[in-house]
N, C-alpha and C positions, 0 to 999 in steps of 0.2 A: 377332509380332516384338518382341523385346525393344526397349525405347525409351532412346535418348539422357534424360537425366533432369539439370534444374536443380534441386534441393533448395533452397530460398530458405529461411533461418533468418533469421527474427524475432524472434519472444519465446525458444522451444523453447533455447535457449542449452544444449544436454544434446545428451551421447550415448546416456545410461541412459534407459530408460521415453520411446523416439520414434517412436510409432509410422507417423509419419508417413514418417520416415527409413526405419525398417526397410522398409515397404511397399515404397518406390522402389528400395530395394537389391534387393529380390525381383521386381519387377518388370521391371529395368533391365541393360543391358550395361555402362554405367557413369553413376555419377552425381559429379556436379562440387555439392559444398558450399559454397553461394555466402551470404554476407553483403552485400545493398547501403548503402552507409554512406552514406545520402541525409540530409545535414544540414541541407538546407531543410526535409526532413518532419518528422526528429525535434525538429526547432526551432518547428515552426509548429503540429505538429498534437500533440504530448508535450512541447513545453518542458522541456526537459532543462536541468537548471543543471550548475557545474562536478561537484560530487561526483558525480552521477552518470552525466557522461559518462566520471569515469575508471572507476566501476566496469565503468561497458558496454565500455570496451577492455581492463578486466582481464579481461572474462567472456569474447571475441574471442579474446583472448591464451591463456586457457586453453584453448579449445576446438579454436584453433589449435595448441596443443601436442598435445592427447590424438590430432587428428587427425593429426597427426606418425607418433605413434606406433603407429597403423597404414597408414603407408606412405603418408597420403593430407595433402591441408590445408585450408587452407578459405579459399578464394576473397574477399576482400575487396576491395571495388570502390567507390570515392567515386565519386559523381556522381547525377542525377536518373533514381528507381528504373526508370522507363517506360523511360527512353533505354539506361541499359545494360542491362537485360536484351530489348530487342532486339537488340542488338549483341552479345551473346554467346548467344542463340539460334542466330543467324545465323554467328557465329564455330564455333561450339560443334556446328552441325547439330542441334537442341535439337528432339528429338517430345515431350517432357512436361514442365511444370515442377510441382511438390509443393512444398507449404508447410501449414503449420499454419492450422486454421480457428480466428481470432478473432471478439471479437463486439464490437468498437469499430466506430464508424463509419466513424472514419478507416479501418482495416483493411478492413474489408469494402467500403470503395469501392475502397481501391487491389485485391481481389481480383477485384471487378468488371470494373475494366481489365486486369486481367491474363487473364479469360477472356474479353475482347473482344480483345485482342491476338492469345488462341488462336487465337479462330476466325477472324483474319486471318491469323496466319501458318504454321496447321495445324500448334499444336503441345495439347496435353493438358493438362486443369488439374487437379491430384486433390489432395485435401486431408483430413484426420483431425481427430477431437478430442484436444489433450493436454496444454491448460493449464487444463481445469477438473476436476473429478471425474466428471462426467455433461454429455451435449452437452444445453445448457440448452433448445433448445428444444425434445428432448423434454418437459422439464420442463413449459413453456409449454404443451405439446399435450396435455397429462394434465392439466394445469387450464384445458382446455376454452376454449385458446388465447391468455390470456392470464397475465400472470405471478403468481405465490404473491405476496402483497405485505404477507403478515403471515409471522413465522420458522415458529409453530406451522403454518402453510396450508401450508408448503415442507415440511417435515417430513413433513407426512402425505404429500404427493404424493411423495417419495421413499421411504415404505414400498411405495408400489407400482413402485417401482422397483428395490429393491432395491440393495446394495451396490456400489458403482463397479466396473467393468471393474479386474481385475490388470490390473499395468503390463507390461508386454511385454518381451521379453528384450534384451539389451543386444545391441551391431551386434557379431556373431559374426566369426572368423578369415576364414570362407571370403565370410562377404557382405561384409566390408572389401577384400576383391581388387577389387568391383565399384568403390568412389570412386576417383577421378580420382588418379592418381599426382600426385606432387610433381615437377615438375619436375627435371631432372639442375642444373640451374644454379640453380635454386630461384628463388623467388619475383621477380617482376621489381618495379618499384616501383608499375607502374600497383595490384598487386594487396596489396604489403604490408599489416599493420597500423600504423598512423599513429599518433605520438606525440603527447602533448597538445598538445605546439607546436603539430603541424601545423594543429588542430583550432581553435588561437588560444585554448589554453582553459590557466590557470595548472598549471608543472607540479609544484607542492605537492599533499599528500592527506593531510589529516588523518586521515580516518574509520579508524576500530580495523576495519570492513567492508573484506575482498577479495575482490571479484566472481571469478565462477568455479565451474564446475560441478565442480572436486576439493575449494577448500575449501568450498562447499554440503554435500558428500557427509560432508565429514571432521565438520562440524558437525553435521550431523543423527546420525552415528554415537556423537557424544560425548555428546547427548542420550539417545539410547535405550538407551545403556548404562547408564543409570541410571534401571531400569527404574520403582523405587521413587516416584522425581519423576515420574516420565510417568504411571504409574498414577492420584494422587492430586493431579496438579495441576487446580489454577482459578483462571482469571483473574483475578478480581476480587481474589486473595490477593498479588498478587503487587506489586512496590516500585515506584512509579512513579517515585522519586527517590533508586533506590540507585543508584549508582558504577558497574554492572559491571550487564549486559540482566538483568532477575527472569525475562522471558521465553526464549524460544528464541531471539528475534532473526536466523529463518529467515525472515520474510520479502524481505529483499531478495532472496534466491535465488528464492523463489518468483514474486516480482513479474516477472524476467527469463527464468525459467524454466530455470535453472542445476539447479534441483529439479524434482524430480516430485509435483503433490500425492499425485496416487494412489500414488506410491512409499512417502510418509509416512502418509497412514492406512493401508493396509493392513499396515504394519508397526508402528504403532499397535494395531489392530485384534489381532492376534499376542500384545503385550503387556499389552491390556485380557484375553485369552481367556485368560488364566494368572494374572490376579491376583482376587481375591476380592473383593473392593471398588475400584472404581476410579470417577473421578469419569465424570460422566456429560456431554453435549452442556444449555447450550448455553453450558456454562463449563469443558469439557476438551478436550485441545487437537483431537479428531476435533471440539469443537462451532468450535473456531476456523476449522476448514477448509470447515465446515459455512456458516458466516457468511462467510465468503469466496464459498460457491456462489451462495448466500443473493442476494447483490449482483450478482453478475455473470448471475445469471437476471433479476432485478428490469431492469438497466440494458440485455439484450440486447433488450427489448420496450416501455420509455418513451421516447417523445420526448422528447428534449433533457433526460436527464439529469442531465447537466452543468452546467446550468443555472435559474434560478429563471422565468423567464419562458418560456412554453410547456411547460412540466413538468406535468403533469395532477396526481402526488400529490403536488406540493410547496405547501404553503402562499407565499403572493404578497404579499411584508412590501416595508413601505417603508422600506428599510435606509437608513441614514444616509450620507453621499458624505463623508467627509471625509480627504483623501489625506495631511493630517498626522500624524492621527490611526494610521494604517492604517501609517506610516512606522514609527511609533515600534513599533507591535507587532511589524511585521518584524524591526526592527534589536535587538530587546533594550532597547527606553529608554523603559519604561512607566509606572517607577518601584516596580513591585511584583517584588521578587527571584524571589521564586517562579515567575513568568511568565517574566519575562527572563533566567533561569538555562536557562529550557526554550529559549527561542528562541536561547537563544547553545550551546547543546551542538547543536542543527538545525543552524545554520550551518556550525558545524565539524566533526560527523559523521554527517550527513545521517540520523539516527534518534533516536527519541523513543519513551518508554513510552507506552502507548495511552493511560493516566492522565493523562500528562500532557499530549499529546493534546485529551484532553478538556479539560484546565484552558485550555490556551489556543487554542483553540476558542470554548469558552463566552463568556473575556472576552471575545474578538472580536468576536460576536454578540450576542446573547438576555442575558448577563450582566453586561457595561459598557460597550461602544461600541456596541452595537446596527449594527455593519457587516456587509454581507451576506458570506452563508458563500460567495458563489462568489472572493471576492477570497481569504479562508483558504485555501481550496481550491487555489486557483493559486499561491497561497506555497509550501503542500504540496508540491504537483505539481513545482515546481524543485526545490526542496531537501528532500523527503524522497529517500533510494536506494531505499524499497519504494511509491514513488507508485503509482497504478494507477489509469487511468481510473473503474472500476466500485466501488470499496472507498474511495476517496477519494472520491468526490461522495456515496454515499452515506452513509458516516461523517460527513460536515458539512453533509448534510441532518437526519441523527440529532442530533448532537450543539449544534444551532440548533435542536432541534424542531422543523423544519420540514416533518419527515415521519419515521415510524418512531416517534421516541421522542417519552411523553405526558409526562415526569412533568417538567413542564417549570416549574413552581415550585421543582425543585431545580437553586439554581446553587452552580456552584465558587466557595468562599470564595479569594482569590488570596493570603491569610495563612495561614489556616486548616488548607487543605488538604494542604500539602505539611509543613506543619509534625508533625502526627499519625504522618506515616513517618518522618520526620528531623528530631525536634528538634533535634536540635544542627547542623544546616542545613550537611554536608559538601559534599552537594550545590549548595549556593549557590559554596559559599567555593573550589571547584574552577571552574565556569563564571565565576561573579563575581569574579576575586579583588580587585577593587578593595572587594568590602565583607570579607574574608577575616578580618579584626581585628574585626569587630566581636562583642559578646557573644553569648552564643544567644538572651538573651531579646529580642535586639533585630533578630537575622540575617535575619527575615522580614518587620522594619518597621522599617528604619533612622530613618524621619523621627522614629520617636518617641523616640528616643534621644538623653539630655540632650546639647547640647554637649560637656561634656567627653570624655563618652563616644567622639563622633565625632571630634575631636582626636586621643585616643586610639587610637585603629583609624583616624589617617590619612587621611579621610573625611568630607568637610563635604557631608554630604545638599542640593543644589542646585546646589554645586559643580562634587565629584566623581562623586557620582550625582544621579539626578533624582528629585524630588519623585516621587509617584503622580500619575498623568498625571488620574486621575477620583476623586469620593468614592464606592468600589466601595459604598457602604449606596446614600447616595441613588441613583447609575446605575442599580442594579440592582434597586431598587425600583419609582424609574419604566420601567425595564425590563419587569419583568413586567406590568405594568399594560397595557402596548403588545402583547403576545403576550398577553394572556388576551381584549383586546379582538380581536386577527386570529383567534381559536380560534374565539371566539362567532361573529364573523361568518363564519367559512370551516369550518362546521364538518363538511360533509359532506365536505370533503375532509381534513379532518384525523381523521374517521375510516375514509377507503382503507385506511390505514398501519398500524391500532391492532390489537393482538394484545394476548392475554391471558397470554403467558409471557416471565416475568422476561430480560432481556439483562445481559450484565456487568457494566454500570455502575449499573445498579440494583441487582444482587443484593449489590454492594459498599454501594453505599448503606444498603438497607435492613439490611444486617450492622452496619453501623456508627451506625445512629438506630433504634434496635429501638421507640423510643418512636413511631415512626409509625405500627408496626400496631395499636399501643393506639388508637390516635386516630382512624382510617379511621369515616369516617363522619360525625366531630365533629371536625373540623380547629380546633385551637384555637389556630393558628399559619397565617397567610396563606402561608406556603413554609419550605421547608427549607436555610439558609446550610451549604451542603458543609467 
């Protein structure tokens, strides 16, 4: 007998490549598209900041529209997710609810209550994989139950696996008869979608980013039409302090699931099989998605991930506690531009190059405040649009060396760095523009800039801006001294993580200080200043 069917959308924010969707359309007499917009979870267990709660009601809004346009909509319902979806089981006559199979914790408890609900209130739980490329724990069960925890160890367990599943056909004419009509008087307000007001959340948006699985679609098509770039890109080439993404700047659709990864490598895959040369994993963009798997296999089988304490391959530092300190990296007031240009473009459009990324990561951690990466992490997680449980904790387990990446004598110079893509520091003088006057040779160290100078360009360093909050030589001097001594003593666990194939931020490195491979062996330099 066909089943009454609640489709619950979570992440899957798509009508393209659902298989979870399609499934219940073929199974069902009608299914009802429901969204629960439970702000105590997305507030407690995903800390959502403003940017991206407006993406997630632009993503809502689109999806509400496309469902429009086949006759149907999509059920949005404030309130605590357990309560209303009894209530419209019960409203609804409800034999089956479908939803997409995640690997968060959070997710997979509220799945757990939703199949105790079932078998209380006899109704069916079925669910698919379709926010990774492969359901990860096969992955796990081909490496003989637990996770690949080096890139190369993943790799190999995925040639025995072979290429990801195609993505599935889009919800066809005759299987859109099966969702839930639109009401004749339309949507009442219990079920609308809710303006920011309602949410109490500002209704400004800066971010150049609109959530949405049409522009998802329209982006990724502008991309691949330029087959030339897709061929021959890698990351590590790309600007981490130009004006305008070097990347794709696809991930926030991917993070909400506006996109399909399998949608994009396989058509990837297309584009690689017609060119002659094209860059390879685990620096083109099939190896970005790759690295994406990468984590979300890693984080579907560690305890406490997320965290430094109870984390098996995380290194166990005694990070510094200092909430002053920790203030001023949030806010942009570090005193080094190049930092604080990254952390003021975050705030106002909730994305950052992975470069830069890295830069202020590192100061955070392991390079001049020595603060541990789960407070980074949680800055992240609000104010980035492409947070993600699995790719954020282990990116700034990576990037604090505290698991994954060895080569942890190279820190990000916070003058340095950003200067080698932009000298002439446009990038500062758009984020920063109170230092916008000043010269180039000074735009990434105001302090050092005679007086007149700073008269000049408007700008009395201590004033109008702030000194550098640390001496980045000496911090990050006695910095490393503190990480080479947790290395020695925690060594067995800091080789769980160790792999012998280059990652992107290395392979940039070592592009860039060619004098390192001369020297492997006879280090005639205690580390590498980025």
């Amino acid at each position: 007998m066909p089943h009454r069917t609640i489709h619950l959308f979570r992440k899957g924010l798509r009508l393209h490549d659902n298989p979870t969707l399609l499934a219940a359309l073929k199974s069902s007499e009608v299914v009802y598209p429901v969204y629960i917009l439970d702000r105590k979870f997305l507030t407690s267990a995903v800390k959502m900041g403003t940017l991206r709660w407006h993406f997630l009601l632009q993503c809502l809004e689109d999806l509400q529209s496309n469902l429009k346009k086949l006759n149907s909509c999509l059920w949005i319902i404030q309130g605590e997710y357990e309560a209303v979806l009894r209530e419209h089981v019960q409203k609804w006559n409800i034999s089956q609810v479908t939803l997409d199979n995640e690997i968060e914790p959070f997710y997979k408890q509220m799945e757990r209550t939703i199949q105790d609900m079932g078998k209380e209130m006899g109704f069916e739980v079925f669910s698919l994989v379709a926010h990774t490329l492969y359901d990860v724990s096969r992955i796990v069960e081909l490496n003989k139950g637990i996770a690949p925890l080096t890139y190369k160890r993943f790799l190999h367990i995925l040639t025995l696996l072979g290429d990801p599943e195609m993505p599935v056909q889009e919800v066809a004419a005759e299987d859109a008869q099966k969702l839930s009509p639109l009401p004749e008087e339309g949507l009442d307000e219990q079920y609308r979608l809710p303006l920011p007001e309602d949410l109490g959340i500002s209704k400004e948006y800066l971010s150049p980013w609109r959530g949405g699985e049409t522009t998802g679609l329209l982006q990724l098509k502008e991309h691949l039409n330029n087959q030339g770039w897709v061929a021959k890109f890698k990351k590590p080439r790309t600007i981490p302090n130009s004006l305008l993404p070097s990347t794709t700047g696809l991930s926030p659709y991917f993070s909400f699931g506006c996109l399909s990864v399998r949608t994009f490598f396989h058509r990837l895959s297309k584009i690689y099989a017609q060119s002659k040369n094209h860059s390879l994993p685990p620096v083109s963009l099939q190896g970005q998605l790759l690295w994406r798997e990468f984590f979300y296999t890693v984080a579907s089988s560690t305890p406490n991930f997320t965290k430094m304490v109870g984390n098996p391959i995380c290194l166990q530092i005694k990070w510094y506690q200092d909430a002053e300190k920790l203030h001023k990296w949030k806010t942009g007031k570090t005193g080094f531009p190049w930092i604080d240009a990254i952390m003021t473009q975050l705030h106002q459009e909730g994305w950052i190059h992975h470069f830069a990324r890295h830069a202020v990561a590192c100061f955070l951690t392991r390079g001049d405040l020595w603060i541990s990466w789960e407070e980074g992490m949680q800055v992240f997680e609000e104010l980035l649009l492409d947070a993600d449980y699995s790719i954020n904790a282990g990116n700034w387990m990576w990037l604090s060396a505290s698991a994954f990446f060895h080569q942890y004598t190279r820190i990000f110079c916070p003058v340095r760095f950003g200067k080698r893509t932009d000298p002439e520091g446009q990038y500062i003088r758009k984020y920063l523009p109170v230092l916008k006057n000043f010269p180039s040779k000074y735009i990434y160290e105001p302090w050092a800039a005679p007086e007149e100078a700073q008269i000049e360009a408007d700008c009395i360093i201590g004033k109008d801006y702030p000194f550098p909050m640390v001496n980045h030589k000496e911090a990050s001097n006695h910095n490393l001294q503190l990480m080479k001594q947790v290395r020695e003593e925690q060594y067995k666990t800091a080789q769980l993580t160790r792999g012998d194939m280059d990652d992107p931020m290395e392979t940039r490195l070592k592009r860039e200080h060619p004098e390192e491979n001369a020297q492997k062996g006879k280090r005639a330099r205690s580390r590498e200043q980025v």
